[in-house]
C-alpha positions in Angstrom: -18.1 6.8 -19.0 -16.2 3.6 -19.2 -17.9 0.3 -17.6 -15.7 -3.0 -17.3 -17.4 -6.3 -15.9 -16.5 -9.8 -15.1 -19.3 -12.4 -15.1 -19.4 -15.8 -14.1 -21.3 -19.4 -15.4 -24.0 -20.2 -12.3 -23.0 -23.8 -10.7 -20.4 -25.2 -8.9 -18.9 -23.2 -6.2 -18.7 -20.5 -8.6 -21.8 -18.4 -6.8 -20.6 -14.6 -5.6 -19.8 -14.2 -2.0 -19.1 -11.3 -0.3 -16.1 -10.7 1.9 -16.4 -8.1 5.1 -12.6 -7.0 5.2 -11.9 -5.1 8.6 -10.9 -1.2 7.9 -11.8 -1.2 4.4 -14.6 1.2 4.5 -17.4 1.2 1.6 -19.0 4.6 1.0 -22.7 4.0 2.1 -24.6 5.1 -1.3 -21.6 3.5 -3.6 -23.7 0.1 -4.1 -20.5 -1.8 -4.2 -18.6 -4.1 -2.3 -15.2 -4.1 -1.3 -14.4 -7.7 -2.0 -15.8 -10.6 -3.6 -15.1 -14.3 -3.6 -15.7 -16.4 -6.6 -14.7 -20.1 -6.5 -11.1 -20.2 -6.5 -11.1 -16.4 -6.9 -10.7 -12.8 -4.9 -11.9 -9.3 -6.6 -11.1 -6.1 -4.7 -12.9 -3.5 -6.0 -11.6 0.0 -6.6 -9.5 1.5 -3.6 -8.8 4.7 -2.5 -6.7 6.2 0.2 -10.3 7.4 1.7 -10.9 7.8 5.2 -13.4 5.9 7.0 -16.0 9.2 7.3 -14.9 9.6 2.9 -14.3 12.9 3.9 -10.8 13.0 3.0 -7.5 11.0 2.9 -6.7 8.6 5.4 -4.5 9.9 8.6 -1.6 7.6 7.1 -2.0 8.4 3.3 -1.9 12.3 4.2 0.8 15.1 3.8 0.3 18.3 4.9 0.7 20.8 2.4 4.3 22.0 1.5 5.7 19.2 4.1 8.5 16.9 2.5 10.3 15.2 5.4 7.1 12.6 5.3 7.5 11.3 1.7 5.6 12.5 -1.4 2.0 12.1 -1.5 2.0 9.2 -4.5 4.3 7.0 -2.2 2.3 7.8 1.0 -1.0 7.1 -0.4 0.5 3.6 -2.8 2.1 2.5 0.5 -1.3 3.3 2.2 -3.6 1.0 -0.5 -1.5 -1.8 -0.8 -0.5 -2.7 3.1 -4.4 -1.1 4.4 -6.7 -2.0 1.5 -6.0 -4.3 -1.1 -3.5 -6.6 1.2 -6.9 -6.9 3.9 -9.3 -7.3 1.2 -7.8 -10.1 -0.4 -7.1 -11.8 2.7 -10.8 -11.6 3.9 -11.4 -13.5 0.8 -8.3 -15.9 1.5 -5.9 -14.5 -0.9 -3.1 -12.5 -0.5 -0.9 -10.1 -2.2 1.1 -12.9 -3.3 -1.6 -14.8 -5.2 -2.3 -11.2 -6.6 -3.4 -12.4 -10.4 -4.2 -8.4 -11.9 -4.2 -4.9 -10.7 -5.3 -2.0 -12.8 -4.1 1.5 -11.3 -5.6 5.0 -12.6 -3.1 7.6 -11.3 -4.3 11.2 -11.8 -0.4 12.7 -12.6 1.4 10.3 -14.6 4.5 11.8 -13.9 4.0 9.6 -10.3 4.7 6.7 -12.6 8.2 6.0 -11.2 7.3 6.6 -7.8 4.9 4.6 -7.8 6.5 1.8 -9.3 9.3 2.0 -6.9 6.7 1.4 -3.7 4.6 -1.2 -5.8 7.9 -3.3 -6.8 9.1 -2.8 -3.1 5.4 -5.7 -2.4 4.8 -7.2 -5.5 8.8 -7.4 -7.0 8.8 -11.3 -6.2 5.4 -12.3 -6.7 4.5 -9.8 -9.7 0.9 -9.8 -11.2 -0.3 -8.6 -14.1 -0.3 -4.8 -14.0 -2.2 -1.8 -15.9 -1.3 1.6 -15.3 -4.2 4.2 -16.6 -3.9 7.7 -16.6 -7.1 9.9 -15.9 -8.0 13.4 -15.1 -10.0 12.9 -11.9 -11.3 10.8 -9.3 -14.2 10.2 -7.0 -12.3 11.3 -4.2 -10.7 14.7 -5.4 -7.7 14.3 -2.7 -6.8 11.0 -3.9 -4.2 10.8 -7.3 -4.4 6.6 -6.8 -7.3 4.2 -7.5 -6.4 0.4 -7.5 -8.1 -2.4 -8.1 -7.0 -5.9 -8.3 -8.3 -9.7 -7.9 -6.3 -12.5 -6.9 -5.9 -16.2 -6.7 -7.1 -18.0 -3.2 -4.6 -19.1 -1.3 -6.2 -22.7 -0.9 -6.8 -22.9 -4.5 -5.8 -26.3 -6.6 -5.1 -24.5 -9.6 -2.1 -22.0 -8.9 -0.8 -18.8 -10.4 2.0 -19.1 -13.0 3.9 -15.5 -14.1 4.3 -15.6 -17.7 7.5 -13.1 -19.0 8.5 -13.0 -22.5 11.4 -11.0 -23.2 10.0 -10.1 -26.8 7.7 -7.3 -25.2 9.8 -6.6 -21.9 10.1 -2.6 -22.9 6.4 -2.4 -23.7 4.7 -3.0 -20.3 4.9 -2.0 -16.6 4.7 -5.7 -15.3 5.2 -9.3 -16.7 3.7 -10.2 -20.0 1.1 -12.1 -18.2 -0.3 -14.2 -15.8 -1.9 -17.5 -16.0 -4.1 -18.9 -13.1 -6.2 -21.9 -14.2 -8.7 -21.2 -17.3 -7.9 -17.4 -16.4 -4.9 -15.6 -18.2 -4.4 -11.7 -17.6 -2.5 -9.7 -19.8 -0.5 -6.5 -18.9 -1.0 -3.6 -20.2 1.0 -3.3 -23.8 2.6 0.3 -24.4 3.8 1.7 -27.9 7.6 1.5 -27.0 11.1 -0.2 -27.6 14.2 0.0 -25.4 14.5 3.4 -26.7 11.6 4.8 -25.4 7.6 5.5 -27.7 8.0 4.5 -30.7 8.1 7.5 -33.2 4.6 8.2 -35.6 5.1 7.2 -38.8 
C-alpha cells in the first residue's frame, strides 16, 4: 500500500471545503470526496471512468468487446475523465482545466502511454500542468485501465500559475519540468532517459 497526503496550516481562508460537482459520482462507502477547495486551491481526487451505480464503465467511456470503429478503450475512457470528471470537478471548486497545477495518472497497460498522451495533449497542450504517469497492475474498478487525479489553481486566485520548461531534462518527463503557482511548485515526473531513449545500466 502506498498513501500520499497533502496537509494544510489552520488560518486564513486556508480551512477545507468541499465542492458538490454535478455527475461526478462518489462511491457511497469510499469516505472520500470528489473535490476539495483550499484557499486559492482545487484537489480532484482520484477519477475513474465509473458509472454512476460503480457497477461498471460509464455509457460514454465503454467499447464493446472486439468493436474498433468507436476508438480504443484508453482514448474513450481519457476523453471520458477529462471532459466528464476532472473538467466538472475543478470547476465546482472554480478552477478549470486551464489552471490545472498537477495530475498524476496510473494506467494499468503502459503500452496506452502514447494514446493517452495524444487525447491529454489534445486539452491540456496549451495550458500544460505538471504531469506523472504511473504504471500499476490493477485498480479499484477492474474495467477501468485510467485513474487520474489532479488539483488546480482557482480561477479567481491573485497568485497565478507559471509553467516552468527547462530544456536540460525535456527527454526525461511526460510534461513540463514544472509548475509554479504561488508558494506551491510541482514537479513532473523525472524518467531515466536521454533523446535516445532509457539510459543503458551501467
Amino acid at each position: 500500500m502506498d498513501v500520499s497526503m497533502i496537509a494544510v496550516l489552520p488560518g486564513g481562508e486556508r480551512t477545507p471545503k468541499p465542492a458538490q460537482p454535478d455527475g461526478v459520482p462518489v462511491p457511497q462507502h469510499s469516505g472520500f470526496i470528489a473535490s476539495l477547495v483550499s484557499g486559492d486551491y482545487v484537489f480532484v481526487a482520484g477519477q475513474m471512468p465509473n458509472n454512476e451505480e460503480m457497477t461498471g464503465i460509464a455509457k460514454p467511456a465503454y467499447r464493446p468487446p472486439n468493436a474498433l470503429w468507436n476508438g480504443t478503450d484508453i482514448r474513450l475512457q481519457t476523453e471520458f475523465l477529462i471532459t466528464s470528471r476532472l473538467k466538472p470537478a475543478l470547476e465546482a471548486g472554480g478552477s478549470s482545466l486551464k489552471n490545472a497545477i498537477k495530475a498524476q495518472v496510473y494506467l494499468t497497460n503502459i503500452d496506452d502511454l502514447p494514446e493517452f498522451l495524444d487525447v491529454w495533449n489534445g486539452h491540456f497542450g496549451d495550458h500544460p500542468c505538471a504531469l506523472t504517469v504511473v504504471a500499476t497492475k490493477g485498480l479499484a474498478l477492474v474495467e477501468s485501465i485510467l485513474e487520474i487525479n489532479i488539483f488546480g489553481l482557482r480561477d479567481s486566485a491573485k497568485i497565478k500559475k507559471q509553467i516552468v520548461d527547462h530544456k536540460a531534462s525535456q527527454h526525461m518527463r511526460l510534461g513540463p519540468a514544472a509548475v509554479r503557482a504561488g508558494d506551491l511548485l510541482c514537479l513532473s515526473g523525472l524518467y531515466a532517459a536521454d533523446a535516445d531513449g532509457a539510459i543503458p545500466q551501467v
